[in-house]
C-alpha positions in Angstrom: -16.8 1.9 8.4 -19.5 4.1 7.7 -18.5 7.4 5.5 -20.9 10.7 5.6 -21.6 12.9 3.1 -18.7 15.1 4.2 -15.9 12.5 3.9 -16.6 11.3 0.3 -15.1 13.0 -2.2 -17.5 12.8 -6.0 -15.5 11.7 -9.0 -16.3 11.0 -12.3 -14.9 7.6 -13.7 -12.5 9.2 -16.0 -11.6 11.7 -13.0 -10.7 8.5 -11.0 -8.7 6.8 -13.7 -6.6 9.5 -14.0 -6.1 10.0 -10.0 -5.3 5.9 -10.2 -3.2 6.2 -12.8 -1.2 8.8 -11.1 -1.3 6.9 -7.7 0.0 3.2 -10.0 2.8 5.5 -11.6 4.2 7.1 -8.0 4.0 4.1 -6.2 5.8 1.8 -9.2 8.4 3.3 -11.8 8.6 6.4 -9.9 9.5 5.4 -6.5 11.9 2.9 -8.4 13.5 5.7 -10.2 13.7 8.2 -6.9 15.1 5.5 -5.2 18.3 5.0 -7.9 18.5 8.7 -7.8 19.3 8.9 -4.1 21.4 6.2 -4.6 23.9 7.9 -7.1 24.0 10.8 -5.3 25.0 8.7 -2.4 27.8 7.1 -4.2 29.3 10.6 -4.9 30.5 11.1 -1.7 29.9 13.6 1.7 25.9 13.8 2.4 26.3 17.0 4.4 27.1 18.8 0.9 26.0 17.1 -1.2 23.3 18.7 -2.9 21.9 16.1 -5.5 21.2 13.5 -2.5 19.3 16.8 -0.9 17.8 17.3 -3.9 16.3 13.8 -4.5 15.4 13.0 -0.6 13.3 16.4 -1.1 11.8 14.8 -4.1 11.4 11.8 -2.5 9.4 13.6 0.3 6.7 15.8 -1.6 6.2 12.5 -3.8 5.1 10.5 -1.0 3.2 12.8 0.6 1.2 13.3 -3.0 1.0 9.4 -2.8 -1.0 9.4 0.7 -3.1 12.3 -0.7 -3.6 10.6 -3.3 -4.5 7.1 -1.2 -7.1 9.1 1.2 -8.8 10.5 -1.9 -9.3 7.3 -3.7 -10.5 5.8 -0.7 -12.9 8.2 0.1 -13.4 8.6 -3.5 -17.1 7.8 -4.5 -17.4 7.2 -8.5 -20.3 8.0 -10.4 -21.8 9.5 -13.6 -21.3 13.4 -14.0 -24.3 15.2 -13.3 -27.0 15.9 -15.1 -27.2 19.3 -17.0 -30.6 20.2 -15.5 -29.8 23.0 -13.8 -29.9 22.3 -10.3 -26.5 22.5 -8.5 -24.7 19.4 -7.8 -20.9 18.3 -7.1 -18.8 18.1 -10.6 -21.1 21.2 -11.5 -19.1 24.3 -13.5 -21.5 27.1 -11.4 -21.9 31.1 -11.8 -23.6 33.1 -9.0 -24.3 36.9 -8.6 -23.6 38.2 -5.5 -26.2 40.1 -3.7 -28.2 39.7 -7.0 -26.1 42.2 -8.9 -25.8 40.7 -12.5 -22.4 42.6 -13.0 -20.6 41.1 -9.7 -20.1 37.2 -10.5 -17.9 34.6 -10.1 -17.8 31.3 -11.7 -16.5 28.0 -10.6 -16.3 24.3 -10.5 -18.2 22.3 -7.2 -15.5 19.9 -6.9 -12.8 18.6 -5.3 -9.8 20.1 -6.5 -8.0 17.1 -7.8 -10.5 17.1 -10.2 -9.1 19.8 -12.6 -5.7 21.2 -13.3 -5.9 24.6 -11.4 -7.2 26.4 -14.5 -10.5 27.4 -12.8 -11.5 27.8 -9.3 -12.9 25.4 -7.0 -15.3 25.3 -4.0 -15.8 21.9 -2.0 -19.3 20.8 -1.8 -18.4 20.9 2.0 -17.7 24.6 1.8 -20.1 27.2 3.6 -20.9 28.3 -0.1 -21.2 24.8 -1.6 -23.3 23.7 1.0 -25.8 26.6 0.8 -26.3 25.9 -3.5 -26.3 21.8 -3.5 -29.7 21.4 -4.8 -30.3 24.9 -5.6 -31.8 25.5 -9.1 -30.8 28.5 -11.6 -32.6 31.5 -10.8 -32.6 30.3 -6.8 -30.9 32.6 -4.2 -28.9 30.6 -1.4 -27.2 32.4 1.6 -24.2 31.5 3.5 -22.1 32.7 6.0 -18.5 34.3 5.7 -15.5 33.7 7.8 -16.0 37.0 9.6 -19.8 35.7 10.5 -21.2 37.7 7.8 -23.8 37.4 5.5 -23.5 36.5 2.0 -26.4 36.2 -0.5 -25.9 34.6 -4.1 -27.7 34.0 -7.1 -27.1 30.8 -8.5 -27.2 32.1 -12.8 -26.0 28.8 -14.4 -25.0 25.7 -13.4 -24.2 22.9 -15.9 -22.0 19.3 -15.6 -18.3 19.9 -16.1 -16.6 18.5 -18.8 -13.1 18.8 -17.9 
């Protein structure tokens, strides 16, 4: 199966280990120990009130779903070397822009997918109407994207450089 550009997600190798080594670790010990956890809470008795067993079925839910999101992202994961600090925008770039030129109205982020930091800055997919309009882009270059009400937005791309994570 062929993949486009919009269905690979960019990781760094160390980004990748660490996805995988979450992945190994949810689908080995910890689905082992989730599994003993809903079994002694089983063992204590009536299910319908039983709040322990609810407890570790809910765990047992959100950690599987993490494990598919986790499988689709590896998958689709495309592993390579971060980019280089040049200047030009490029996915696993930390970016700041000016909006509408205007040096005091910025905003500075990571062009990434999100799994690739721990929620401590924000992120815009490359496949986002704004990531898409500065891929390629080089300081000092204006790019212009559309907003979800169909407006206009115009950006001035003031630094970009690779993210170290």
């Amino acid at each position: 199966m062929t993949q486009t550009n919009d269905d690979v997600t960019w990781l760094t190798q160390d980004h990748y280990n660490k996805l995988k080594a979450e992945f190994d670790h949810l689908t080995g010990p910890w689905r082992i120990e989730i599994a003993k956890k809903i079994e002694a809470a089983r063992e204590e008795g009536d299910l319908k009130e039983n709040a322990g067993y609810h407890a570790a079925k809910d765990e047992q839910g959100k950690t599987e779903a993490r494990i598919r999101q986790l499988s689709q992202l590896l998958e689709r994961a495309k592993v390579g070397e971060a980019p280089a600090d040049s200047g030009v925008v490029a996915p696993g770039m930390l970016v700041k822009v000016a909006f509408d030129g205007d040096e005091d109205d910025t905003m500075e982020f990571l062009l990434a997918s999100r799994e690739v930091t721990d929620g401590d800055i924000d992120v815009y997919s490359p496949q986002s109407p704004l990531g898409r309009a500065i891929i390629g882009k080089s300081v000092g270059e204006d790019a212009q994207y559309e907003l979800p009400n169909g407006k206009k937005a115009r950006v001035k791309i003031t630094e970009a450089k690779p993210f170290s994570g």
